[in-house]
N, C-alpha and C positions, 0 to 999 in steps of 0.2 A: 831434555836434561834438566831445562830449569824446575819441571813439575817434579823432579824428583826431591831435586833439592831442599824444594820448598814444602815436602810432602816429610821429608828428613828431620826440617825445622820446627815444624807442628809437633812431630810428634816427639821431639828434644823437648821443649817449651810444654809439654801436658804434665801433670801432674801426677799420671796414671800409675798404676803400680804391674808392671809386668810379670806374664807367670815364666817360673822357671824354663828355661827350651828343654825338649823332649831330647832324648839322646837320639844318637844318629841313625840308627836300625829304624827309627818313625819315620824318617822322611827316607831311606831306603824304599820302604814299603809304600810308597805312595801316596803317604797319609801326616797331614803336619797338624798337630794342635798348638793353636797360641791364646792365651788371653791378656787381660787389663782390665784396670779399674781405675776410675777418675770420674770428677766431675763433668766435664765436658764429653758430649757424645761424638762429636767430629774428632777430639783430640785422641777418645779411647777409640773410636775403630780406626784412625790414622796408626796408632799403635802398633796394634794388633794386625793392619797390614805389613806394617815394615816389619816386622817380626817374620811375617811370611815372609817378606822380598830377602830377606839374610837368609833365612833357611833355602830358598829355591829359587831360581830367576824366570821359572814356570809359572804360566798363568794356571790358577785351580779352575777346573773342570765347573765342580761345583764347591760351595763354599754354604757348611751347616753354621748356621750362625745362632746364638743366644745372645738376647740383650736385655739388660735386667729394667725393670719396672721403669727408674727415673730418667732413662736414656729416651728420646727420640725415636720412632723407630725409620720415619720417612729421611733423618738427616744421615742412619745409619746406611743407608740404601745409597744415598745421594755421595756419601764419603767412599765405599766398595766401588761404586761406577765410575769415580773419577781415577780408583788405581787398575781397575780389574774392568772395564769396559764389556768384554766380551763373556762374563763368569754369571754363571749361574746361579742364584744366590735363595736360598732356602731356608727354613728357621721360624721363632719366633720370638715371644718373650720370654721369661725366665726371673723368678724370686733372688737366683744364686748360682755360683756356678762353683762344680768342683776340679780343682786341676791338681797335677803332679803334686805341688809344695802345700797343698792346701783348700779349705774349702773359702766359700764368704757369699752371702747372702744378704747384701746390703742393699742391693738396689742398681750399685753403679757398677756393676760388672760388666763385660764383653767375652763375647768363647767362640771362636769360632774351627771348626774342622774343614780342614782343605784337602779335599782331593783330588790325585792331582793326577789326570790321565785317565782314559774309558776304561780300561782293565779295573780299576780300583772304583770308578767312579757311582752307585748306587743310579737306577732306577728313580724319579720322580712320582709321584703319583698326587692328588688331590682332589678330596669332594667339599662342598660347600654345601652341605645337607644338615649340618647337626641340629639348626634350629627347627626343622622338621621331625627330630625324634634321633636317640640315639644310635637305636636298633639297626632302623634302617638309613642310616648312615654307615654303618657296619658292615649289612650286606651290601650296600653299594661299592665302598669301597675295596670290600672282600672280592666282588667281581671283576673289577675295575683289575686288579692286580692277579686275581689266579689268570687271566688270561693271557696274562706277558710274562708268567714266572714259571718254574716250577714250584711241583708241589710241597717241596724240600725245601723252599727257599728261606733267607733268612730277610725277616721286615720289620722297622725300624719306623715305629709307628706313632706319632706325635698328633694333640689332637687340643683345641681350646676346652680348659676346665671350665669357664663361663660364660654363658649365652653373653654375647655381648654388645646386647639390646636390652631396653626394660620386656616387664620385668625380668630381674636377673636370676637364671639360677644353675644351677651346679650340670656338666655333662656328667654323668655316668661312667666309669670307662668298664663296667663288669657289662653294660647290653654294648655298647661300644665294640668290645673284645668279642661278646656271644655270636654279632652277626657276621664279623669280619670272620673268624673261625668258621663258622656255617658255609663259607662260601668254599672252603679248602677241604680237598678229597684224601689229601695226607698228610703228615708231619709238618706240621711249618713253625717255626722258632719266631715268635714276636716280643718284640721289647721295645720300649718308650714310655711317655706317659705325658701328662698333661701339662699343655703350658699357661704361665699366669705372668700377671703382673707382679705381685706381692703375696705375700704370704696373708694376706686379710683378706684374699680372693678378691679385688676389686674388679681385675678383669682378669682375659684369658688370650 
């Protein structure tokens, strides 16, 4: 009870600017989005959990998280495990993010989607191949997923815009997109795109 408390206090005392709550039909459906923005990255993901814990007293399944460029990303992890211990937590960086009230693209954003329950909760999947080539990170990946989907399915596909190691440079996402396609024998709906640090591409 006290961690909660104190978890209450943190995020009274941030600075963050929270996004509007989603109307009730979102967390109906299984699915809550919240964000924040502030200086401090303990303070803004402390936020944006308690924003979750008012909407739902359910641990999320899995938790899609964005954190923009000037955030932390290891204190962002560290902050989710001390409220959500058992959550699954995916994502990466992000220039901006856009919510209900508004867009911002400053840096110090947080966005995270929670879902909440297996019925609603998405598939996993992940390769660690792009600095071997885009293509065939594509096809890997493309295999990786027509085997546990069908062919119909819809994929939600996020991938690092920058090698990030010297030298640095750009992924692709049209060979990206060509091989993961190649691996699918029917219709399959994909959407996402690439993540960064900044909008000056420093990393990805």
């Amino acid at each position: 009870m006290n961690h909660v408390h104190k978890m209450e206090e943190d995020a009274e005392k941030s600075e963050s600017r929270q996004s509007r709550p989603f109307p009730q039909d979102w967390k109906e459906s299984g699915v809550v989005v919240v964000s924040a923005q502030g200086a401090s990255t303990r303070s803004v993901t402390l936020s944006c959990c308690e924003q979750l814990r008012r909407a739902t007293p359910a641990c999320p399944s899995i938790l899609l998280v964005f954190g923009g460029g000037k955030h932390t990303p290891e204190i962002i992890l560290e902050t989710i495990a001390s409220v959500y211990p058992q959550c699954c937590v995916v994502g990466g960086a992000c220039a901006g993010i856009i919510v209900a009230d508004g867009s911002s693209c400053s840096g110090s954003e947080i966005g995270m989607v929670a879902f909440l329950g297996t019925k609603v909760s998405p598939k996993v999947h992940c390769v660690d191949l792009l600095a071997r080539g885009d293509l065939a990170a594509g096809h890997q990946l493309g295999r990786l997923v027509r085997d546990q989907h069908a062919s119909d399915a819809a994929v939600l596909l996020l991938y690092d815009s920058v090698l990030s190691f010297q030298p640095r440079r750009l992924h692709l996402a049209g060979n990206l997109l060509q091989g993961f396609q190649a691996e699918w024998p029917g219709a399959m709906a994909a959407i996402g795109g690439g993540l960064l640090t900044d909008l000056n591409l420093t990393d990805g």
